[in-house]
C-alpha positions in Angstrom: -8.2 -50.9 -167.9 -8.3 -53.9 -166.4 -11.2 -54.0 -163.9 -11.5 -57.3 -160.9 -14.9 -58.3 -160.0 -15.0 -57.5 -156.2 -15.9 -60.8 -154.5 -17.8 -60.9 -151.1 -15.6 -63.0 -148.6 -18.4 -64.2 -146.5 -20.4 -65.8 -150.1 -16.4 -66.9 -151.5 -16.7 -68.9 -148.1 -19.9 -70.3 -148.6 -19.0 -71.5 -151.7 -16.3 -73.0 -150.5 -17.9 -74.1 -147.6 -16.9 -78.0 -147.7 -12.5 -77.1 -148.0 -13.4 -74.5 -145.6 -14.9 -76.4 -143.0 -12.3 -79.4 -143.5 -9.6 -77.3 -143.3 -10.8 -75.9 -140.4 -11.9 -79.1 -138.1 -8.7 -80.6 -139.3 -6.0 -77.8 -137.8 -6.2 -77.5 -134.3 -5.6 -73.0 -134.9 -7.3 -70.7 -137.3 -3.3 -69.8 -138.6 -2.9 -73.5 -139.2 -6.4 -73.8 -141.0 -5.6 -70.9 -142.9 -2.0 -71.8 -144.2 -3.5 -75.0 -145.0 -6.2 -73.0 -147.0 -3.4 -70.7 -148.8 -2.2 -74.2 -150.1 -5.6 -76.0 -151.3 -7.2 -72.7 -152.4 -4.3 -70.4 -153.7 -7.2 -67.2 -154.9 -8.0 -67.5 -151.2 -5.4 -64.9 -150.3 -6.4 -62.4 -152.5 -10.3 -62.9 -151.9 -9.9 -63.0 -148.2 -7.4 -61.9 -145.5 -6.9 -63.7 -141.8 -8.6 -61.7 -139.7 -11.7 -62.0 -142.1 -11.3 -65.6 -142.2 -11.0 -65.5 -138.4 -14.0 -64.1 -137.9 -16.1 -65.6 -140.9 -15.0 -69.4 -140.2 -16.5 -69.3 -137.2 -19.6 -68.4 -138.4 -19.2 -70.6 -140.8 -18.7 -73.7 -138.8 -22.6 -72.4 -137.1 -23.9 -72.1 -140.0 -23.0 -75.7 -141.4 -24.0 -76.9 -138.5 -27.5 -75.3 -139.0 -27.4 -76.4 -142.9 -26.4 -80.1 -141.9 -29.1 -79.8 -139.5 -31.7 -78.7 -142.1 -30.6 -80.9 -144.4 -31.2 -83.8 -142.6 -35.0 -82.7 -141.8 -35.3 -81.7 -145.2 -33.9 -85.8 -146.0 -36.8 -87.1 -143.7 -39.7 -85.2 -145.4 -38.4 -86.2 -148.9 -38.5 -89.5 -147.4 -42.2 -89.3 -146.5 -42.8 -87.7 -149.4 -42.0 -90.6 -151.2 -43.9 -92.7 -149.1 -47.3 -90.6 -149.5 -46.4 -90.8 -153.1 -45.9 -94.6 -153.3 -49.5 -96.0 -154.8 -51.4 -97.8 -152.2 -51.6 -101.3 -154.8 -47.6 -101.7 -153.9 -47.9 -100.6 -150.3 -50.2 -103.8 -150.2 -48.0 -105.8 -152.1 -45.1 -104.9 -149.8 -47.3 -105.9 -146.7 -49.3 -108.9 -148.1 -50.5 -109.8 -144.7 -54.0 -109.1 -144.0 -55.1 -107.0 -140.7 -56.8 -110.2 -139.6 -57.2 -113.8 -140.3 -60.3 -115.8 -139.0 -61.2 -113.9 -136.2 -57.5 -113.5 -135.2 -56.0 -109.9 -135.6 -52.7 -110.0 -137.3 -49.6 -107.8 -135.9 -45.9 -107.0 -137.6 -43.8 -106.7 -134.9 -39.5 -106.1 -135.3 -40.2 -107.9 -138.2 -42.2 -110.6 -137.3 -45.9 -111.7 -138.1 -48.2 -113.0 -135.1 -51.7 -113.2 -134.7 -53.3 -112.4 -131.6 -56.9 -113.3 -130.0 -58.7 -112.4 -126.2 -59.7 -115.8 -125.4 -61.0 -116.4 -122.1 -60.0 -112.6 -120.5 -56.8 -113.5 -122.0 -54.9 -112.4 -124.9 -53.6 -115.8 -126.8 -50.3 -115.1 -129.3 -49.2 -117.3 -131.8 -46.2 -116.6 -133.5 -46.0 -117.2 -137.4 -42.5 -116.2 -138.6 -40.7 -113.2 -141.0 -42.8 -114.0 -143.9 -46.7 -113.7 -143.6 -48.1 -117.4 -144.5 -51.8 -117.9 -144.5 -51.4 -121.8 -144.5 -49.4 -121.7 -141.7 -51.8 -119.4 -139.9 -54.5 -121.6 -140.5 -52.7 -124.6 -139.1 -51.5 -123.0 -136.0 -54.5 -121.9 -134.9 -56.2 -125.1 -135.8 -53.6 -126.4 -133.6 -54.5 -124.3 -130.5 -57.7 -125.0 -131.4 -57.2 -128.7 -130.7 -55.2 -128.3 -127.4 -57.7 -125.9 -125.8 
């Protein structure tokens, strides 16, 4: 006797999820999405009929919604993660710049170094550039040194 392996519908779609979900956002109708399935999947037919599908794609298109969703938090922790993980002698190489510089703090800001200073109830700027310089520092505040 020859004996098929009963295959849940809803788990066949999962697996399937990605041709599924295509098909689906691709047809403007559920028929449409399905013929189009009966051709890229031919075992579809005998797995799952229509009114199943009907039912299950739609669920389906919730649930990748939710999974895309996940996924993407799941992207951003990995991603932090990996930061935590990175060893804090190349987090310093990567940011060379110390968090100040003769008296004057030093700020990354949009990708640019300045140093900042109160000086006479007023906060002075002075901007150094992309890279992080400490002989340019030096000679720029020397410089509002000298016109003070």
């Amino acid at each position: 006797m020859n004996q098929e392996k009963k295959v849940d519908p809803f788990q066949y779609m999962i697996l399937k999820k990605d041709v599924i979900l295509q098909a689906v956002f691709e047809e403007p109708t559920y028929p449409k999405a399905w013929n189009a399935l009966k051709k890229k999947i031919p075992e579809i037919k005998n797995v799952i009929r229509f009114n199943t599908f009907k039912v299950y794609a739609r669920i389906l298109v919730k649930f990748g919604q939710v999974i895309d969703e996940k996924e993407t938090e799941l992207d951003k922790v990995r991603q932090e993660i990996d930061f935590l993980k990175t060893p804090p002698e190349v987090m310093q190489k990567a940011d060379s710049a110390p968090r100040r510089f003769k008296g004057w703090g030093v700020q990354l800001n949009r990708g640019y170094y300045r140093l900042f200073k109160k000086i006479d109830g007023r906060v002075k700027w002075i901007y150094i550039g992309k890279k992080w310089d400490n002989a340019a520092a030096a000679e720029k505040i020397s410089v509002l040194g000298r016109v003070r």
